[in-house]
N, C-alpha and C positions, 0 to 999 in steps of 0.2 A: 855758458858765458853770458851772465845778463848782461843787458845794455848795449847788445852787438850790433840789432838791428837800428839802434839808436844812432850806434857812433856809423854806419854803414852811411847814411844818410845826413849826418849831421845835425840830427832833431833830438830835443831832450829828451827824457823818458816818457815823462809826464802829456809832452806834447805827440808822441806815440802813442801813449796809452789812449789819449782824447779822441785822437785820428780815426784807433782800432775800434773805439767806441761809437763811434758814427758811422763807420761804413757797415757796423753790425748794425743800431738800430736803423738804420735806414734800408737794410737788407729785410728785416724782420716786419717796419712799417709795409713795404710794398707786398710783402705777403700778403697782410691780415687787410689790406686794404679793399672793403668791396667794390667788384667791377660792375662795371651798367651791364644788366642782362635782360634782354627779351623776354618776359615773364608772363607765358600763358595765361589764360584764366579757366584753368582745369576742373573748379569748383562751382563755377557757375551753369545755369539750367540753359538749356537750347534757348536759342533768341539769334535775331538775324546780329550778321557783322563781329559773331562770336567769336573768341581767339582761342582754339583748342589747341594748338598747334603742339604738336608732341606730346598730348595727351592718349590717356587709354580711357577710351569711353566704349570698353569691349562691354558685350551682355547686359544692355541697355534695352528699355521698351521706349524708345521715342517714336514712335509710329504719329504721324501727320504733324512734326516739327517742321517751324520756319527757320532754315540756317542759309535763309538767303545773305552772298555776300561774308560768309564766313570763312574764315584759315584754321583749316584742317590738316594743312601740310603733317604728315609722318604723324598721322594722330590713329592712334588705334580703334577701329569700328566695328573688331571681330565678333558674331554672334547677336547683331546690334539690330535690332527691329526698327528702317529706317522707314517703312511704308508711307507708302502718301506723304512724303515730306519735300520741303521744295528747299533746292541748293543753287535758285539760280545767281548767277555769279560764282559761285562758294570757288574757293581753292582748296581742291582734295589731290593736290599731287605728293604722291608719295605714300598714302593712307592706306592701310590694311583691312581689307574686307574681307576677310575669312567667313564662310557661312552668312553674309549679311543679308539682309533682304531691304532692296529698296524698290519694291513693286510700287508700279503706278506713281512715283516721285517725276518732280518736277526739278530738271538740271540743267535750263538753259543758259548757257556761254561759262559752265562750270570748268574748272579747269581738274580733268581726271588722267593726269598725264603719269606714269610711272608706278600705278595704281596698283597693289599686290593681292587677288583674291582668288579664291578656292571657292567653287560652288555659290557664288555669290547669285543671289536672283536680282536680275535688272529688267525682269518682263513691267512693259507698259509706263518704263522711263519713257520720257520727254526731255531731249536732250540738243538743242541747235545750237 
């Protein structure tokens, strides 16, 4: 029965048709529409105040890096040669240290709260 929902309503067809066509494309804009997202800098080299944050920066030689003051949240470090490197400030809650080694690093007032590691070597941290 064409034109039912038309006469149901008392709108023309045309003006039905317009209607159905707006609340598609506007269903279809709000998709495609980019959202603001927090966008790591995954790609960049250690450096203080770094944003790794949900990064995998597993099986790395950083050994005697400065990531003071960096967000490390939920960023992967497994297998990661952090030696002699200093994280004071840094935020590592959440960070996976599987096998890492952060011998002799410096981590004062770092935040290592929720911290998931295996075997991890933390001899001759400096941590207040």
């Amino acid at each position: 029965m064409p034109g039912t929902m038309s006469r149901l309503f008392g709108l023309t067809t045309a003006t039905t048709v317009r209607w159905c066509a707006g609340v598609l494309l506007s269903a279809c804009a709000s998709t495609f529409v980019p959202h603001v997202v927090h966008a790591a800098d995954c790609r960049a080299v250690a450096a203080p105040s770094i944003d790794w944050q949900d990064c995998n920066k597993s099986r790395l030689m950083l050994t005697s890096s400065t990531l003071d003051g960096a967000n490390l949240v939920s960023a992967d470090l497994s297998y990661t040669d952090l030696r002699d490197s200093s994280f004071i400030g840094a935020n590592l809650e959440k960070v996976t240290l599987f096998r890492a080694s952060l011998d002799g690093s410096k981590a004062d007032k770092a935040n290592f709260s929720r911290i998931e590691g295996y075997r991890t070597v933390f001899s001759g941290v400096s941590a207040r």
